[in-house]
C-alpha positions as CSV (number, residue, x, y, z in Angstrom):
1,X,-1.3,-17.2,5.5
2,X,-3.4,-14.3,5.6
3,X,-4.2,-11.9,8.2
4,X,-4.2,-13.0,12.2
5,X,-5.8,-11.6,14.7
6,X,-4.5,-12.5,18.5
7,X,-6.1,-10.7,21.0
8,X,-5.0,-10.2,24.7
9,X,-6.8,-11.5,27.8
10,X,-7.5,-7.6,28.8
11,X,-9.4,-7.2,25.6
12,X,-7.9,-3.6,25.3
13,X,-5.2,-4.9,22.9
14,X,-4.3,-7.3,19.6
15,X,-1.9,-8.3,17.2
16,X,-2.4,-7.7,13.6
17,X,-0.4,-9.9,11.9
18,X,0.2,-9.5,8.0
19,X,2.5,-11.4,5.9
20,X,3.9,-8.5,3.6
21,X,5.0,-10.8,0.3
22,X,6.4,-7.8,-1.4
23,X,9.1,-6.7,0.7
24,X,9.0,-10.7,2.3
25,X,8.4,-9.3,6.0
26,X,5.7,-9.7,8.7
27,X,4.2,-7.1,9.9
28,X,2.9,-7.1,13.2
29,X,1.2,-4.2,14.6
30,X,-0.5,-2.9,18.4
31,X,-4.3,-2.4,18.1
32,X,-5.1,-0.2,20.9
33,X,-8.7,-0.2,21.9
34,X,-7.9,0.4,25.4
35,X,-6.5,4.0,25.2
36,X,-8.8,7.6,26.2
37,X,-10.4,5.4,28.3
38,X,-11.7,2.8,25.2
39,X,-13.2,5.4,22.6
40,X,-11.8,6.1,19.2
41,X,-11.5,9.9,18.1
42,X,-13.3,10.5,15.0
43,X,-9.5,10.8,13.5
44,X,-8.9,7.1,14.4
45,X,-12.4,5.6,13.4
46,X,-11.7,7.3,9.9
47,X,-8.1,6.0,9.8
48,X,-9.8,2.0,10.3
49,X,-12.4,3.0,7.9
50,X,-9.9,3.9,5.3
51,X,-7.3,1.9,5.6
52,X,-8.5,-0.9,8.0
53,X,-5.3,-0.5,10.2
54,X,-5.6,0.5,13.8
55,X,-2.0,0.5,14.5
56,X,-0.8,2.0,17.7
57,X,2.8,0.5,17.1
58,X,3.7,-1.6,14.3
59,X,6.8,-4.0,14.0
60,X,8.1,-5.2,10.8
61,X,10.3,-8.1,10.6
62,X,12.3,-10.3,8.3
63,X,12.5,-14.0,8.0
64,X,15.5,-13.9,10.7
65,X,14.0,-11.5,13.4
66,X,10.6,-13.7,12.7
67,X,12.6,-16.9,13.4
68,X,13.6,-15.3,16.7
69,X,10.7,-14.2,17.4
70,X,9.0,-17.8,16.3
71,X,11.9,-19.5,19.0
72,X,11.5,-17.3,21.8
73,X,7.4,-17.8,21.6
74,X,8.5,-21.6,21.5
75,X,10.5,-21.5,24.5
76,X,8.3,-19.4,26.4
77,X,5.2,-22.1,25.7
78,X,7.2,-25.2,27.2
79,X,7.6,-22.8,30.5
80,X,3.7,-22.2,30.8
């Protein structure tokens, strides 16, 4: 799997999710497009261009915090 890209129904937010085979985590982190009113600082736009990563938050998780995650996503789907 490479990157994923889920993107909320607000369009001010998505989820950039990278496998990290390395360290064997996923990395999931907040892009915030939403915040000072939807513009990028010139500090943030420089941050994407160089690295490519417009985290606001980012989560790392191992193969036991993904499963829970994976489960509750699962569980939550059947109730929608």
């Amino acid at each position: 799997m490479e990157t994923t890209i889920i993107n909320c129904d607000c369009l001010c937010h998505s989820l950039h999710i990278r496998p990290d085979k390395e360290y064997k985590t996923v990395n999931i982190g907040l892009w915030n497009y939403g915040f000072d009113n939807g513009k990028l600082n010139w500090k943030y736009r420089l941050k994407i261009l160089l690295d490519g990563y417009a985290d606001s938050d980012l989560v790392v998780l191992n193969e036991e915090e993904l499963d829970k995650l994976i489960d509750c996503l699962l569980a939550a789907k059947k109730n929608i």
